[in-house]
C-alpha positions in Angstrom: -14.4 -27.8 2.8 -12.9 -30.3 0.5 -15.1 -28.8 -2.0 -14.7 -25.1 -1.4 -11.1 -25.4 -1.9 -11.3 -27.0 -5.2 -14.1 -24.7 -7.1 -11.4 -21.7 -5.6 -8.4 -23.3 -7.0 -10.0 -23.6 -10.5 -11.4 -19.5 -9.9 -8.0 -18.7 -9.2 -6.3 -21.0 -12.1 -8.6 -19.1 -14.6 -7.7 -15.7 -13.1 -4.2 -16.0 -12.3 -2.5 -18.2 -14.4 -3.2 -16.1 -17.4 -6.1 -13.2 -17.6 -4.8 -11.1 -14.6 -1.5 -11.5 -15.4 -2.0 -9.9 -19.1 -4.5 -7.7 -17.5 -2.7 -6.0 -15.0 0.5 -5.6 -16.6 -0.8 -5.0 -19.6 -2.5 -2.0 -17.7 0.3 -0.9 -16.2 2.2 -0.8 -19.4 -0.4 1.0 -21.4 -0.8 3.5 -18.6 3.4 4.0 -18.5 3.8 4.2 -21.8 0.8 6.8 -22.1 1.7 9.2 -19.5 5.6 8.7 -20.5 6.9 7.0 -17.5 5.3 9.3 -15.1 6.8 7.3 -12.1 10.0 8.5 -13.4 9.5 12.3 -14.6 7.2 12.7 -11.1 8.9 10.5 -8.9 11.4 13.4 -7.4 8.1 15.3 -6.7 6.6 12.6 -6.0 9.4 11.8 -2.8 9.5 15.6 -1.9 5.6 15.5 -1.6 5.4 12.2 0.8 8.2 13.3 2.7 7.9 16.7 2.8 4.5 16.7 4.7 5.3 13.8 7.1 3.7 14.4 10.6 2.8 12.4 13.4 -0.1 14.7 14.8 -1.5 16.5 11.6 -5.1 18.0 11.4 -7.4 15.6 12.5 -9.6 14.5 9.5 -13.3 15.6 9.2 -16.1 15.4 6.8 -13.7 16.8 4.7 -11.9 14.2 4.2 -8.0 13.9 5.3 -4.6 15.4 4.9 -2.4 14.1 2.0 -0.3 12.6 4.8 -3.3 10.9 6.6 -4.5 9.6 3.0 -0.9 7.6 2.3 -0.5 6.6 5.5 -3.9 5.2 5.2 -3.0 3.3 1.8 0.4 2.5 3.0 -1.1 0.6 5.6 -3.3 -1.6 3.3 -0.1 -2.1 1.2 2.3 -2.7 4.1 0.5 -5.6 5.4 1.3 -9.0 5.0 1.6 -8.9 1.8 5.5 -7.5 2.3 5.6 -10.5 4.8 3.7 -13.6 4.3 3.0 -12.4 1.5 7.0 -12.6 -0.1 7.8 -15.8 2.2 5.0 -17.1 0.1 5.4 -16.5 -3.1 9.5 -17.6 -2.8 8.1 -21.2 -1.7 5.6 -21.8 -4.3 7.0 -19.5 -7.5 10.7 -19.4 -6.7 13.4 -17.0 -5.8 12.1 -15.0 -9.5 8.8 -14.4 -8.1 10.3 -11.6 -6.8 11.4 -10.2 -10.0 8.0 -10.4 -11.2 7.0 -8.9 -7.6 9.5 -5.9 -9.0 7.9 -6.1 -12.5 4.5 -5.6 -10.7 5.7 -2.5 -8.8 7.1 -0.9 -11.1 4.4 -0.6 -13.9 1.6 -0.3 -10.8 2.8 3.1 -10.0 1.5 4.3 -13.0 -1.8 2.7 -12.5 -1.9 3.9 -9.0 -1.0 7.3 -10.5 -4.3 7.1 -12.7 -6.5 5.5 -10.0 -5.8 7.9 -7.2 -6.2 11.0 -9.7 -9.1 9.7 -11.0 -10.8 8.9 -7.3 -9.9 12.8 -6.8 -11.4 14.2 -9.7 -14.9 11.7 -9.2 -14.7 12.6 -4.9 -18.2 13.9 -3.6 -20.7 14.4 -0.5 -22.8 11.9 0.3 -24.4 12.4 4.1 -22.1 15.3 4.5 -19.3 13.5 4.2 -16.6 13.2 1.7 -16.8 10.0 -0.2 -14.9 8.7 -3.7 -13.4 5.5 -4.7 -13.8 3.0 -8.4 -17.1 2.6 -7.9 -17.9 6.8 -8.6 -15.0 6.9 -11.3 -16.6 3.5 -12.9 -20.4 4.8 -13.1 -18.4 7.8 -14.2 -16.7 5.9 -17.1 -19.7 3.8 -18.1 -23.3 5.6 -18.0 -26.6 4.2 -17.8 -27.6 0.8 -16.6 -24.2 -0.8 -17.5 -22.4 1.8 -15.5 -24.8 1.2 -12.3 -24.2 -2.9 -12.7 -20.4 -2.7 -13.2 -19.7 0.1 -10.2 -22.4 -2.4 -8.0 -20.5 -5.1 -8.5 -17.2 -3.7 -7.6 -18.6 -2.5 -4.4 -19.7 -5.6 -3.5 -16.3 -7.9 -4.8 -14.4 -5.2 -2.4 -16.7 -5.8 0.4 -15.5 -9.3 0.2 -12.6 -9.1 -0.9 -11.2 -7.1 1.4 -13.5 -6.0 4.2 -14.1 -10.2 4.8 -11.7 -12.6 3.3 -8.6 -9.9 3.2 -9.2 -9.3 6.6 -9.2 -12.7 7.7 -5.3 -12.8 5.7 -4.7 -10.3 8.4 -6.1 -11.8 11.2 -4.8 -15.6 10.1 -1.4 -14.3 9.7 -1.2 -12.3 13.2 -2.6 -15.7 15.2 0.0 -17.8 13.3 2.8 -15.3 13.7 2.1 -15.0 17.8 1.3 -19.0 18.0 4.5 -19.4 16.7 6.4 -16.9 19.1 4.4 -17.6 22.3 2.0 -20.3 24.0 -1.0 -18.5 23.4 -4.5 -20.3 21.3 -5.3 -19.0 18.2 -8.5 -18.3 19.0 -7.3 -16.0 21.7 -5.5 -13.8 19.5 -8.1 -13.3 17.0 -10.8 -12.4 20.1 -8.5 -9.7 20.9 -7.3 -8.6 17.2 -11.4 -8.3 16.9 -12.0 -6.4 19.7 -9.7 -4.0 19.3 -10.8 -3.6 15.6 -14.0 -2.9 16.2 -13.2 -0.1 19.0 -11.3 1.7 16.3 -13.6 1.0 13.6 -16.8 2.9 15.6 -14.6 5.9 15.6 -15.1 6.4 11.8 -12.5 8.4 9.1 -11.4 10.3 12.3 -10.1 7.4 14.8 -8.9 5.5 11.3 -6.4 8.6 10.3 -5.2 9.6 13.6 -4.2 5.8 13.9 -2.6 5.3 10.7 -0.9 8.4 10.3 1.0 7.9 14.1 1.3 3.6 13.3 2.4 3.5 10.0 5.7 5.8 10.5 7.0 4.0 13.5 6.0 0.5 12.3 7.7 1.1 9.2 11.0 1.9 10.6 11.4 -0.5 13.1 10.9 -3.7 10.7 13.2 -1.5 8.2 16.2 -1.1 10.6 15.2 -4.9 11.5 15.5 -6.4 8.1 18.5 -4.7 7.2 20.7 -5.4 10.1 20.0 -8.7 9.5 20.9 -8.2 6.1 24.3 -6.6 6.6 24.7 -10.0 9.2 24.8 -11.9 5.9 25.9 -9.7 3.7 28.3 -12.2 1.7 25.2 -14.1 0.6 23.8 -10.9 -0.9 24.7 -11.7 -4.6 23.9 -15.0 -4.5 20.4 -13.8 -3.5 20.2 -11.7 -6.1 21.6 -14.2 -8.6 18.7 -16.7 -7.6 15.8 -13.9 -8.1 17.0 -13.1 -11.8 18.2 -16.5 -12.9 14.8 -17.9 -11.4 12.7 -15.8 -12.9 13.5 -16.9 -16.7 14.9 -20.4 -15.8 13.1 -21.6 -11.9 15.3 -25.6 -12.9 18.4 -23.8 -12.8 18.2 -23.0 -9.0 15.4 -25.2 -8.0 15.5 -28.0 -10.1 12.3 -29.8 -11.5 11.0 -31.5 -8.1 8.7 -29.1 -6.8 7.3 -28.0 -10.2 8.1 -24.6 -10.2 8.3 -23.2 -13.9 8.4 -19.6 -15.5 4.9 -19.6 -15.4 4.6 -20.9 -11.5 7.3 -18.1 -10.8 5.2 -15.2 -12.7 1.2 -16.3 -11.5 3.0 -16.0 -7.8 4.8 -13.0 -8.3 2.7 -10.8 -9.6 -0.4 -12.1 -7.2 1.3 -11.7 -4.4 3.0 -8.1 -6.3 -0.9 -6.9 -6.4 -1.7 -8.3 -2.6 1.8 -6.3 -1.8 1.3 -3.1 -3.8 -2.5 -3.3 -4.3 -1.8 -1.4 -7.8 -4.6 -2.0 -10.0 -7.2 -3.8 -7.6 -8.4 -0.7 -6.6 -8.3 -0.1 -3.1 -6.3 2.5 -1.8 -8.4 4.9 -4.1 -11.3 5.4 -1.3 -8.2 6.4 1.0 -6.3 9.0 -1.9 -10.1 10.1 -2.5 -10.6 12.0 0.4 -7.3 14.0 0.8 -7.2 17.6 1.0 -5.5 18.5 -2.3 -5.2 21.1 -4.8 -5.3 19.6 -8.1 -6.2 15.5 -8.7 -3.0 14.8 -10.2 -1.5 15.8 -6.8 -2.4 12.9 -4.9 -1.8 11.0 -7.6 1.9 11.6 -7.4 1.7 10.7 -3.7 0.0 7.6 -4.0 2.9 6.5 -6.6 5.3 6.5 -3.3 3.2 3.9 -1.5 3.8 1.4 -4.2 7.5 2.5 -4.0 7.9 1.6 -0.3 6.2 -1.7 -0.5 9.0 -2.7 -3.5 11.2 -1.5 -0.6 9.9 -3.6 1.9 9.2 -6.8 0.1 12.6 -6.7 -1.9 14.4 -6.5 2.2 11.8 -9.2 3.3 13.1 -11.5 0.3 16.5 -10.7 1.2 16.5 -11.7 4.7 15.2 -14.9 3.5 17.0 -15.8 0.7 20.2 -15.2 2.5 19.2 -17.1 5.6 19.9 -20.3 3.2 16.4 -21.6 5.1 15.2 -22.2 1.3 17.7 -24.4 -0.3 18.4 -26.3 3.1 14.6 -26.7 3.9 12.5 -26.6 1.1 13.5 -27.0 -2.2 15.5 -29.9 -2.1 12.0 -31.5 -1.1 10.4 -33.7 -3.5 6.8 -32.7 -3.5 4.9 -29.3 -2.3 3.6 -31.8 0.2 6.6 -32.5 1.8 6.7 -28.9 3.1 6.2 -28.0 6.7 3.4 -25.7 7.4 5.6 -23.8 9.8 7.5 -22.9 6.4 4.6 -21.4 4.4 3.3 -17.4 5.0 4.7 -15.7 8.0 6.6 -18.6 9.6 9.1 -18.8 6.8 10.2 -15.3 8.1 10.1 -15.4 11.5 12.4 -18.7 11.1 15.4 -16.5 8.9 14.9 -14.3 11.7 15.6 -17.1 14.0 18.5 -18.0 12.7 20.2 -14.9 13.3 18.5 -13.3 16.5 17.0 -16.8 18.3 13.5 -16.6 19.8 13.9 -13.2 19.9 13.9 -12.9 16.2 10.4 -14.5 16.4 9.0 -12.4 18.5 10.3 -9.5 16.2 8.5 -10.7 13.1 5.1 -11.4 15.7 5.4 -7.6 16.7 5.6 -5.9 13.4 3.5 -8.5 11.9 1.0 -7.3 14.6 1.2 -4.3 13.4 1.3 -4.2 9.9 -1.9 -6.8 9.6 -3.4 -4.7 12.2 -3.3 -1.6 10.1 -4.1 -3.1 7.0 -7.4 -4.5 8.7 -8.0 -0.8 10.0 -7.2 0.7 6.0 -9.4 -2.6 4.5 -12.4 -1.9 6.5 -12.4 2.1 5.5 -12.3 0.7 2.1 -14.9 -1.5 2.1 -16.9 0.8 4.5 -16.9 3.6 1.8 -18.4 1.0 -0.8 -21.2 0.1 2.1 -21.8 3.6 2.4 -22.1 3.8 -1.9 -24.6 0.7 -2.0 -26.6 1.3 1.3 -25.7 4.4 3.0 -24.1 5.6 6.1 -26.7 3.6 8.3 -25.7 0.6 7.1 -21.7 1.3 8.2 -22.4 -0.3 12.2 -23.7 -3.5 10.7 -21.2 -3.8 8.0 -18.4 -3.0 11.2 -20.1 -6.2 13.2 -19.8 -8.5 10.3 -16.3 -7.4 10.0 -15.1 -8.0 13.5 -17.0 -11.3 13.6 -14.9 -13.0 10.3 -11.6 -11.2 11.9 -12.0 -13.9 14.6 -13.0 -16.5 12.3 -9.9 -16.2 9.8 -7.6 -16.4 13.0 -8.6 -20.1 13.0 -8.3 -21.2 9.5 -5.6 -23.1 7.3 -3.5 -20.7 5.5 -3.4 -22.0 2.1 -7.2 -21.7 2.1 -7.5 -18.2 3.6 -4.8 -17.2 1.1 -6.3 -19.0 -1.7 -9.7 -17.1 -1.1 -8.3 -13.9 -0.9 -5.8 -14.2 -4.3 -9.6 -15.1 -5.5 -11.7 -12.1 -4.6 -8.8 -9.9 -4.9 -8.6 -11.0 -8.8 -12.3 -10.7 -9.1 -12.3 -6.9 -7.9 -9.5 -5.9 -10.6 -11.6 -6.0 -13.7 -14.2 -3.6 -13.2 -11.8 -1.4 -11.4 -9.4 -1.9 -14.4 -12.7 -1.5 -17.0 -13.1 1.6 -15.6 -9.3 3.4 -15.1 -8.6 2.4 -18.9 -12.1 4.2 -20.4 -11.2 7.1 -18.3 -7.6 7.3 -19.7 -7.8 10.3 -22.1 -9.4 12.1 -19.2 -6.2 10.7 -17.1 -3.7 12.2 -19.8 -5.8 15.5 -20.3 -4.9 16.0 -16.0 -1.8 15.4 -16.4 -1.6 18.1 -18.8 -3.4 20.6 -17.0 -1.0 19.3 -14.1 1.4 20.9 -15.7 0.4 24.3 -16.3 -0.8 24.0 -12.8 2.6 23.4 -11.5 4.3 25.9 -13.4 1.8 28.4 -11.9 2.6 27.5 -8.6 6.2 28.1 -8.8 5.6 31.5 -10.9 3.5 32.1 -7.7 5.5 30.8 -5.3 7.9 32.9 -6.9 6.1 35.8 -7.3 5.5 35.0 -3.5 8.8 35.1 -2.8 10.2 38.4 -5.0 7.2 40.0 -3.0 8.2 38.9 0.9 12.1 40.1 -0.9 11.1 43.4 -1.8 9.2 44.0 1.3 12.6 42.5 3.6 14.5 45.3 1.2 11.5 47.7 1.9 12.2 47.6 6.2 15.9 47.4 6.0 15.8 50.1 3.6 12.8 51.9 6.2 14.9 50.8 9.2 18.1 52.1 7.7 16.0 55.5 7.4 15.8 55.2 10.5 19.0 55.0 12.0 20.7 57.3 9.2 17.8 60.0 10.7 18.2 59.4 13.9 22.3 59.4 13.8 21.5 62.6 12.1 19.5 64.3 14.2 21.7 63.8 17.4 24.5 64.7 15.2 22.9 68.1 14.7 21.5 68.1 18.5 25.4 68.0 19.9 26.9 70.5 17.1 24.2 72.7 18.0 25.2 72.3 21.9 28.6 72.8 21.0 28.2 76.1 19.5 
């Protein structure tokens, strides 16, 4: 084991101290700058498109694919995981309070890479055993033809299928054991028998079972933690500036608020932030592309508008979560005036760090709170990780294949219920970096073809207002057409008894 978790702490060093970090937001700059800051010109459509078609009982998906709705609330529930949770208690303990700007950093320039993702998984969608299929891998093989094409979209397929569909999923599963061992006198084990059993029940049910779930969970869940995190916000509301104080002195000067004994520079503050930003927002690592693939949409651009808000609502979420714990005072009383990263309690690091500002405030009960949306945002990330990785077993091996790939899935959702969290963590920050590049080789070829949609998006817009319009001057004229009919009518009628009684008077 010993082993293991040195060769991944030296994968993770390579990827995350430096080469993701450039990548990503290098990226997500390029892909701002290029569309001119499409998260802000599209992000009023972009809210009026998510909101505007929210439903908790919409068309049930089919081979088809899924409604708009159904897609986000499919991707939302891979970014709303513990990521937003764990994921922020986290990254404050080992980068600082200005992780979280870099968190913000990360947000903010993934929703243009989202944007190009998601339009680009639209555009490269197609049938494959008569059903609807699209993700990185099509767009990649897309980007890059021949034998080079084949080897980079393979690979992909396969660093998802681990990355997510394993080792993410045993995040979700590690998290959800901790959170309820925590809250109640239940084993481990236990928790992840029954986290794996109901998995697999929902996972036999295919795209169906997997959008009727997400699009009824992923509203209700989403709320309560919301209404949760804020009232305990308001609770402490005096603290609030200092909390924000810490995150932007922190994140350009970590000594300042932390001091120098637990080691925590710029650097530590950025490597943590934006990991745990990509693990949060999943912008980039291409993901919740096999979800905005398979949504029922007019134009590709469309959905990629959507998918922007899914990024937005995680920044939401996480930016609440770092809130409540920030101005719980748990940090400066419990763990940075420590001496060494050793020193801290392991009831402290991922989920537990929450749960305990929520302690402070609401007692046990705020433990059990954390436990019960923590339930159900891992649980709905595991459901939205194993569609993704299913639709990449489906690309290498073919729908057959999708039962065994569902087994080996349940069977490591039991397994990462028992593991050390620094190690699951550590594994998944790992394969998570791993899947970027090819998914990142291939958004960034395909960026002419990405700013060539977004023109046509455009035109395609302005049509459908001149139509909607036109749509509406018609349904006008044809409301003036039956008063104007009806007033006939009436005028005729009025008429005609007028003439009926002066004739019976004379």
């Amino acid at each position: 084991m010993y082993l293991i978790e040195q060769l991944v702490s030296r994968i993770n060093s390579f990827l995350w101290d430096y080469t993701l970090l450039i990548f990503l937001c290098g990226t997500g700059l390029y892909f701002t700058i290029r569309l001119r800051f499409i998260q802000i010109r599209e992000f009023k459509d972009s809210f009026k498109s998510t909101f505007g078609s929210v439903s908790l009982k919409g068309n049930a998906a089919d081979e088809h694919g899924m409604s708009s709705f159904q897609s986000l609330a499919t991707s939302i529930a891979a970014q709303v995981g513990t990521g937003n949770l764990a994921g922020a208690a986290t990254a404050l303990v080992s980068g600082g309070p200005g992780a979280i700007f870099w968190m913000w950093v990360s947000a903010f320039l993934g929703m243009s890479t989202i944007f190009a993702e998601a339009t680009l998984a639209q555009k490269f969608k197609t049938y494959k055993d008569g059903q609807v299929i699209g993700g990185p891998a099509y767009y990649i093989q897309a980007a890059y033809k021949g034998a080079f094409g084949k080897f980079l979209a393979g690979l992909f397929a396969v660093l998802i299928i681990l990355a997510l569909g394993i080792m993410g999923n045993m995040v979700q599963s590690n998290s959800i054991s901790s959170a309820f061992s925590n809250s109640f006198p239940v084993n481990n084990k236990v928790v992840g028998v029954i986290v794996a059993i109901i998995s697999g029940f929902i996972f036999l049910g295919g795209v169906k079972r997997i959008a009727s779930f997400t699009e009824k969970i992923v509203p209700i869940m989403a709320i309560s933690y919301l209404l949760g995190a804020i009232i305990l916000i308001l609770l402490n509301i005096t603290k609030v500036p200092h909390a924000f104080y810490m995150i932007f002195v922190s994140a350009f000067n970590p000594e300042a608020i932390i001091g120098g004994s637990l080691g925590i520079g710029i650097q530590q503050a950025m490597r943590f932030g934006i990991a745990r930003g990509l693990f949060s927002n999943e912008a980039g690592m291409g993901s919740t592309p096999h979800a905005h693939a398979i949504a029922k949409v007019d134009h590709p651009c469309e959905q990629g508008v959507v998918a922007m808000m899914g990024v937005f609502f995680t920044f939401i979420v996480l930016t609440l979560t770092a809130l409540v714990i920030l101005t719980s005072g748990i940090l400066e009383n419990q763990v940075y005036n420590l001496e060494s990263p050793s020193l801290i309690s392991e009831s402290l690091k991922g989920i537990g760090l929450a749960q305990s500002a929520f302690q402070m405030k609401f007692g046990h009960v705020g433990v059990i709170f954390i436990a019960l949306c923590l339930l159900f945002f891992a649980f709905s990330t595991i459901i939205a990780w194993y569609f993704f990785g299913e639709q990449n077993i489906k690309y290498l091996f073919g729908q057959k294949a999708a039962k065994v790939y569902a087994l080996v899935v349940v069977v490591f959702i039991f397994i990462g219920s028992t593991l050390k969290v620094d190690l699951v963590w550590s594994l998944a920050d790992c394969f998570n970096g791993l899947m970027v590049i090819p998914n990142l080789l291939g958004i960034l070829a395909l960026s002419p073809l990405v700013s060539s949609l977004v023109k046509d998006y455009k035109r395609f817009k302005k049509e459908k207002k001149n139509k909607a319009n036109w749509y509406d001057s018609i349904i006008y004229i044809k409301d003036l057409l039956d008063f104007f009919i009806n007033y006939l009518q009436v005028f005729f009628y009025l008429l005609f008894n007028f003439f009926s009684l002066s004739l019976w008077l004379l």
